[in-house]
N, C-alpha and C positions, 0 to 999 in steps of 0.2 A: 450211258454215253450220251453225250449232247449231239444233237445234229450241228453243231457249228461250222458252216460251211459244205465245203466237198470231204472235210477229211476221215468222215465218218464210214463214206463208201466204200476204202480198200479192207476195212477194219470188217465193216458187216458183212462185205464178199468172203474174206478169208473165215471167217466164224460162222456162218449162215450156215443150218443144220446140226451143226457140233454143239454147240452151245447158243442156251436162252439169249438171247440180247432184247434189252429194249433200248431202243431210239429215242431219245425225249427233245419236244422244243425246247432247244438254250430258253426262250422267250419265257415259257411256263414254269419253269423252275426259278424260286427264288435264289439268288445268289446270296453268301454270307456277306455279313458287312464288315467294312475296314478295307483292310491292303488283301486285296485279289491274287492268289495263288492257287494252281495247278493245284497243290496237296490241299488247301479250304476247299477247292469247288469237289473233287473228288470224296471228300471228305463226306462233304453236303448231299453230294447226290447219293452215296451208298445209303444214309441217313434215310434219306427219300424214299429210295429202293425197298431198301427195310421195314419203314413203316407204309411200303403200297400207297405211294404219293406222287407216284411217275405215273402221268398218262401218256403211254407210247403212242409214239407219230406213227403218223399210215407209210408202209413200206408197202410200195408196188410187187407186185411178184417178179421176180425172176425174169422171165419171159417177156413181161411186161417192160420191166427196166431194160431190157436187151434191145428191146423194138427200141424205145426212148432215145437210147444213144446213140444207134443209128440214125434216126430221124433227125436228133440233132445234128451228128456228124456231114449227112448230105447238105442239112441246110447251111453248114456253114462252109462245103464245098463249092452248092450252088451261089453265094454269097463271093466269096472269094472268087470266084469264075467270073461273075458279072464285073467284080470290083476291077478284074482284070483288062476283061474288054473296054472298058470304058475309058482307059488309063489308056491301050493304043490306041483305041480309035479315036480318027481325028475329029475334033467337032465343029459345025457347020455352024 
């Protein structure tokens, strides 16, 4: 599975334990050439898998990733808080 993006995260949540996954930088894996589809790129990266040519990305642990989201979530509480104050306060 490519890490493209975030959508990789509900995917490794729901499978994490059950099943092997590896993570791979989109970046690191060659892409086929021509017209770009879902079924080439899938295609491609089984290829890959198969012949042990995927270098899995680093997956933070669990616990690790839990703190993360948190962390991010307050800051962008504290963020949106500030943004707020600012908006009624009158400025001098």
């Amino acid at each position: 599975m490519e890490s493209t993006g975030h959508f990789w995260i509900p995917v490794h949540a729901a499978l994490e334990g059950v099943v092997e996954l590896i993570v791979a930088n989109a970046y690191k894996i060659k892409h086929t050439l021509g017209r770009k589809t879902d079924v080439a790129d899938s295609e491609w990266i089984a290829e890959l898998c198969l012949n042990n040519m995927i270098e899995p990305s680093r997956i933070f642990p669990k616990a690790d990733r839990d703190l993360r989201s948190l962390t991010r979530a307050r800051e962008g509480y504290v963020r949106d808080l500030s943004r707020e104050k600012n908006r009624v306060s009158p400025s001098s």
